[in-house]
C-alpha positions as CSV (number, residue, x, y, z in Angstrom):
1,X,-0.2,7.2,25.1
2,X,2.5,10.3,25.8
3,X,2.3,11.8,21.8
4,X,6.0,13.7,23.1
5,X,7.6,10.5,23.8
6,X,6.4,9.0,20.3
7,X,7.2,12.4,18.4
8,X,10.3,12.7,19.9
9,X,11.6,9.4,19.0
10,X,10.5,9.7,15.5
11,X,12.3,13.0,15.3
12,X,15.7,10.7,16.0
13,X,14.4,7.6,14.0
14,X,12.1,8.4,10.8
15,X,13.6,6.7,7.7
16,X,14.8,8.7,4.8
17,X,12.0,7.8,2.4
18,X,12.1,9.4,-0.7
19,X,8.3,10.3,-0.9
20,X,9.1,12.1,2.7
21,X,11.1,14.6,0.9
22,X,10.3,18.3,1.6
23,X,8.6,19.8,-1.4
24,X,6.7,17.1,-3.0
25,X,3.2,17.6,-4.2
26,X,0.7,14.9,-3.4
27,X,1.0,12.9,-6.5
28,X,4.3,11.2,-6.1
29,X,2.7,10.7,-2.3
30,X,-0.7,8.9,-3.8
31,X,1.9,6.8,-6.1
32,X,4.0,5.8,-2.5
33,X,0.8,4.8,-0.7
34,X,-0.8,2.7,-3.3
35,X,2.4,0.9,-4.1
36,X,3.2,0.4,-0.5
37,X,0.1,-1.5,-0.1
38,X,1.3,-4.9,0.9
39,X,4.3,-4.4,-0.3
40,X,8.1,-4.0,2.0
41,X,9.3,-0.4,1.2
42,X,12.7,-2.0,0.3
43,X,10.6,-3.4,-3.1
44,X,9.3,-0.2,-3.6
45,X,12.0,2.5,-3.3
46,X,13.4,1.7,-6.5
47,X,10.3,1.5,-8.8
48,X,9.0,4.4,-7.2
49,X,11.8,6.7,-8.0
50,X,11.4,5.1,-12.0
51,X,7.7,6.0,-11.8
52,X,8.1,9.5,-10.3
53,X,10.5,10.5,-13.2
54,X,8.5,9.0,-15.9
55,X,5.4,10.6,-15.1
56,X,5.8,12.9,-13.1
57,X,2.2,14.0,-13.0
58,X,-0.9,12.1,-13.5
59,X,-1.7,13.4,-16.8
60,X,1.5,11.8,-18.1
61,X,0.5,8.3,-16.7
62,X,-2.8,8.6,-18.0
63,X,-1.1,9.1,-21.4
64,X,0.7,5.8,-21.3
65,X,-1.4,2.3,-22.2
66,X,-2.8,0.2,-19.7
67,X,-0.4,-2.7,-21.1
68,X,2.7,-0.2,-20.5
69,X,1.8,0.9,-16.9
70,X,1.6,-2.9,-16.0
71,X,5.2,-3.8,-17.5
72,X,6.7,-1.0,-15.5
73,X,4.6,-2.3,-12.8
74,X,7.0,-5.2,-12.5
75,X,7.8,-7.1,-9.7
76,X,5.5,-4.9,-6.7
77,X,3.2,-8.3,-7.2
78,X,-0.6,-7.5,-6.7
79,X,-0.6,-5.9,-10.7
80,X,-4.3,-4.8,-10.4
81,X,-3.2,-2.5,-8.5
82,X,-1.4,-0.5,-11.6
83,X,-4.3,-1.0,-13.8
84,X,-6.3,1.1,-10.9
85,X,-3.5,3.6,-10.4
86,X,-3.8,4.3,-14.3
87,X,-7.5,4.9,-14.2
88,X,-6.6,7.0,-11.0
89,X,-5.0,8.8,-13.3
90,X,-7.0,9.4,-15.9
91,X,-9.5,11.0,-13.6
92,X,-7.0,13.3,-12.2
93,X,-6.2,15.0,-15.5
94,X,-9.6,14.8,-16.8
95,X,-11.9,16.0,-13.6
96,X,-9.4,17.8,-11.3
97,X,-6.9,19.6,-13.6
98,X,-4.2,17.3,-12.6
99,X,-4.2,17.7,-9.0
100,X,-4.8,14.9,-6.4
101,X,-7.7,16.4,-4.4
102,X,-6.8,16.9,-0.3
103,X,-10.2,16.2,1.3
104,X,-10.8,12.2,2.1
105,X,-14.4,11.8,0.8
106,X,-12.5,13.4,-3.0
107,X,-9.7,10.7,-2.9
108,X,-12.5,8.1,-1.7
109,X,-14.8,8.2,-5.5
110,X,-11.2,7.7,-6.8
111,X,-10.1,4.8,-8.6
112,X,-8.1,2.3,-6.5
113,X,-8.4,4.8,-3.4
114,X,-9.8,2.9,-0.6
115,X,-10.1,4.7,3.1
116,X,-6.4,3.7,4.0
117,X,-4.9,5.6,1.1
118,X,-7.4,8.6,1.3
119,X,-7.0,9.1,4.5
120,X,-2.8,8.0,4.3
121,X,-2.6,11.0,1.6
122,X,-4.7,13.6,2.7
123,X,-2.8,13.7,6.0
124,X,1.0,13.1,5.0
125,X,0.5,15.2,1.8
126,X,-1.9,18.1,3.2
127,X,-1.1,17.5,6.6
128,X,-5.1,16.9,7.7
129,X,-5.7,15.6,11.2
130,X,-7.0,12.2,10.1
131,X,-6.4,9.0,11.7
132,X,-4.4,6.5,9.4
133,X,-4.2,3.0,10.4
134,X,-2.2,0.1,8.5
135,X,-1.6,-3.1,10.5
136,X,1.2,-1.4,11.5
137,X,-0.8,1.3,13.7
138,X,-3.5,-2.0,14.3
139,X,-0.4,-3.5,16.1
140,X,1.1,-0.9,18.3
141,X,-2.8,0.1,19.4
142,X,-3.6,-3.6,20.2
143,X,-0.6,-3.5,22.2
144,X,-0.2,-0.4,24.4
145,X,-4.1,0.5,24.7
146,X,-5.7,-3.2,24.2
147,X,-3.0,-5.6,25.7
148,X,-2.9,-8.3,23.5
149,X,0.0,-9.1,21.3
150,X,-2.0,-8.9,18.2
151,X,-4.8,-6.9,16.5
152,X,-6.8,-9.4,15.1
153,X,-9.3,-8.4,12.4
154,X,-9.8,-4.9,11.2
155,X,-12.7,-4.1,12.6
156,X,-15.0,-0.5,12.9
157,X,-13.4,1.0,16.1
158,X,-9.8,0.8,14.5
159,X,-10.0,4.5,13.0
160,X,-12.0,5.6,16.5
161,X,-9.1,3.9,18.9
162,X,-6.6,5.7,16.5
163,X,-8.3,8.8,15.8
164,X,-8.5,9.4,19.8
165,X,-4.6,9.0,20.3
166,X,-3.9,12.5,17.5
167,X,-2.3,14.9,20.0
168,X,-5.0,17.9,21.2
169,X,-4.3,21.4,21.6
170,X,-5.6,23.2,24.5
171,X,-9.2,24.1,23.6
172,X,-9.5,20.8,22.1
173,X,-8.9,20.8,18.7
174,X,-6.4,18.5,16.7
175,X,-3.0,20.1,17.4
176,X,-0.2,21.1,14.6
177,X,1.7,17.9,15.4
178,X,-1.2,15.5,14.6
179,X,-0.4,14.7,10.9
180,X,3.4,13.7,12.5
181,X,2.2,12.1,15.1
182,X,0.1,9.3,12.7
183,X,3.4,8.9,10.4
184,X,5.2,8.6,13.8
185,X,2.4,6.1,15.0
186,X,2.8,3.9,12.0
187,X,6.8,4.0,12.2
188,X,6.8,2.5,15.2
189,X,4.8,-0.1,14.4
190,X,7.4,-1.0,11.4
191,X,10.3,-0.6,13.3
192,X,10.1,-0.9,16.8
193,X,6.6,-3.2,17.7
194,X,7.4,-5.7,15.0
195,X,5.0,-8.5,14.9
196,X,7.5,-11.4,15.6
197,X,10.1,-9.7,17.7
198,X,9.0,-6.3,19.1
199,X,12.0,-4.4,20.6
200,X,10.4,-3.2,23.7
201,X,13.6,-2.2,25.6
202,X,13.8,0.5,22.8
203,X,10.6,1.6,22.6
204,X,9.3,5.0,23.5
205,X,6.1,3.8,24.6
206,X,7.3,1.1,27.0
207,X,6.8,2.7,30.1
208,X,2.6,2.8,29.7
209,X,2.5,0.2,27.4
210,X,-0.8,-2.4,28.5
211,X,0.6,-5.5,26.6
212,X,4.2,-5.1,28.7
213,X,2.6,-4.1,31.7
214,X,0.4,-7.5,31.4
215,X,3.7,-9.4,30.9
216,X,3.5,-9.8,27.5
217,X,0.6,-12.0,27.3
218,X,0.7,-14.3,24.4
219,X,-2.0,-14.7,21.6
220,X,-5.0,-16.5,22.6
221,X,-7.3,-16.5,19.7
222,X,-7.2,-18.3,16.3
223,X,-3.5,-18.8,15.2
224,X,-2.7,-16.5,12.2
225,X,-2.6,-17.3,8.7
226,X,0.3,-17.0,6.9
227,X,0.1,-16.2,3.4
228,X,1.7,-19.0,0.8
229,X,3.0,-17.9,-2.1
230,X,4.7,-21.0,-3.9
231,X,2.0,-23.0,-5.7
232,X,-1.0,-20.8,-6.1
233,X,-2.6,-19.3,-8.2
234,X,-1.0,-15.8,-7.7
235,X,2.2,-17.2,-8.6
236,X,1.0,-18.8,-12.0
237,X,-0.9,-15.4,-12.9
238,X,3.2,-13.6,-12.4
239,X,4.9,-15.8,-14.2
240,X,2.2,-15.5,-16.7
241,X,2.7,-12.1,-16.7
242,X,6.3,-12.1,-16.9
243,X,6.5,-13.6,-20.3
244,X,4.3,-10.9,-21.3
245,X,6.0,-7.9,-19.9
246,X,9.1,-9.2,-21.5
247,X,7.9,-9.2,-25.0
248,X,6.7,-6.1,-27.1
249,X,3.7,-7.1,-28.7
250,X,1.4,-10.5,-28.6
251,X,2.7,-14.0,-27.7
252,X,1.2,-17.2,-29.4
253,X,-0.9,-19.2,-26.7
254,X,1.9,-22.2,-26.7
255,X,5.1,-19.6,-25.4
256,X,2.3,-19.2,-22.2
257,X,1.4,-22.7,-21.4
258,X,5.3,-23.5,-20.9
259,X,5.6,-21.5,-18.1
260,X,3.4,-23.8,-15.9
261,X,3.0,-27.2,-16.7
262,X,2.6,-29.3,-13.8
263,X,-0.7,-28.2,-13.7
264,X,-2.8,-27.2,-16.6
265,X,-6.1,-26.5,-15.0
266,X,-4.7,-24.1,-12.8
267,X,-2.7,-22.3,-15.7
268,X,-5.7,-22.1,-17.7
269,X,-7.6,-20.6,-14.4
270,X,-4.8,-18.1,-14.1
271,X,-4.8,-16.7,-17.6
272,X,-8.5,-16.3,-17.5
273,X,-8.4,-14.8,-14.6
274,X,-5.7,-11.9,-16.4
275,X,-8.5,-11.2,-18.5
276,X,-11.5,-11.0,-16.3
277,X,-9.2,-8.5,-14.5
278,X,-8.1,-6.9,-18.3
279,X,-4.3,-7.1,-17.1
280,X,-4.0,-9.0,-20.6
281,X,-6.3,-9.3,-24.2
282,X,-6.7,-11.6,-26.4
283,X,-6.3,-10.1,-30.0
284,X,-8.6,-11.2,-32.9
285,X,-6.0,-13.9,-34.1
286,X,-6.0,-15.8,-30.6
287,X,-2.5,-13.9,-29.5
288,X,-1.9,-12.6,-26.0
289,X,-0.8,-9.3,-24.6
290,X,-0.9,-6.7,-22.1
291,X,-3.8,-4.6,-21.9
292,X,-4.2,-1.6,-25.1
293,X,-0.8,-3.7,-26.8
294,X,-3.1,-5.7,-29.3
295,X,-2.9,-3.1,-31.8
């Protein structure tokens, strides 16, 4: 894979992202990746801009409830996610003087840091050499080095088959354009090798791609599952919290079971669910609220 012909169509083609913006420290950077986890950047763009200005630093998230960091939250579905970003946080401004730490195996003992988002901010924030892979990267790999039209299941060699695309300086160390070259890697993937309908006539790889060279060789494994939505259990647990978010302090139990009705058991299994995760407590007179809002 040519790393000038990738570079030097990300040079024409890189989306204005805000959290690409010269001059940002790695916080607002951790705050991208970790809402950007399985969720379209269009969704995120605007909460992230609301979060940055609000709390600007970790300390000031820390300083907010639990309950409050989930109702700005909002709509970026996946809330647990918030409750982790809080405790995230917390540890910043208590353990690292409110600085996000620029070394992978630091970010990793973080809260709600897994290896994509340590590895994601350490290089696009400090501009380390790692390898980052999202499905994205999984899908443009699977395609120009593999052949096949899809990744399949993360597996262990995914950092490896990525790690030994970052461009190489000539005594064979990672060169300067190695942190660009993963962001590039991944943009590609979101713009250009789409999973339904990849634009290969406008892609800078084309010319040593496996997958096109094969003649586009369609999927041969286990169709792919597509995520529902409608009907389960994540949808009750949203609308459940949606009635919650929308009202400043607790809720009588009744106001809750209204908002899901064709099927109680499920409700029920939802909301106690909220609490096992401590998205939402149940205050000493049987109300309901967000996390830290029971007074």
């Amino acid at each position: 894979m040519p790393p000038g012909a990738l570079l030097g169509w990300f040079d024409l083609h890189e989306r204005d992202l805000p959290w690409r913006a010269s001059g940002l420290d790695a916080w607002p950077i951790l705050v991208s990746e970790i809402m950007l986890a399985q969720t379209p950047v269009v969704r995120v763009v605007g909460p992230w801009r609301e979060w940055i200005q609000r709390w600007p630093k970790p300390s000031a998230l820390a300083a907010e409830s639990p309950g409050e960091v989930v109702r700005a939250w909002g709509k970026l579905g996946y809330p647990r996610r918030a409750l982790r970003l809080h405790e995230c946080a917390t540890v910043l401004a208590r353990q690292y003087d409110d600085r996000v730490p620029d070394d992978v195996d630091t970010l990793l003992a973080l809260p709600g840091v897994g290896d994509y988002t340590a590895r994601a901010v350490a290089c696009f924030a400090f501009g380390r050499p790692v390898p980052v892979v999202d499905i994205n990267v999984r899908r443009v790999i699977a395609r120009a080095v593999h052949g096949r039209q899809h990744p399949g299941n993360p597996a262990r060699t995914d950092l490896a088959d990525a790690e030994v695309l970052l461009p190489r300086d000539e005594r064979g160390g990672y060169a300067p354009t190695a942190p660009r070259f993963s962001a590039a890697l991944m943009e590609l993937g979101a713009l250009v090798c789409t999973a339904r309908t990849p634009d290969c006539e406008n892609c800078p790889l084309s010319a040593d791609c496996t997958w096109l060279r094969l003649g586009r060789p369609a999927h041969t494994g286990p169709p792919r599952r597509v995520q529902k939505f409608a009907g389960t259990d994540r949808q009750v647990r949203g609308l459940l919290l949606d009635v919650l978010r929308d009202t400043t302090g607790p809720v009588e139990r009744g106001r809750l079971d209204t908002v899901w009705t064709s099927d109680t058991a499920q409700r029920d299994r939802a909301l106690d669910s909220l609490l096992v995760d401590g998205l939402v407590e149940q205050t000493v007179d049987g109300r309901y609220c967000l996390a830290g809002e029971g007074g």
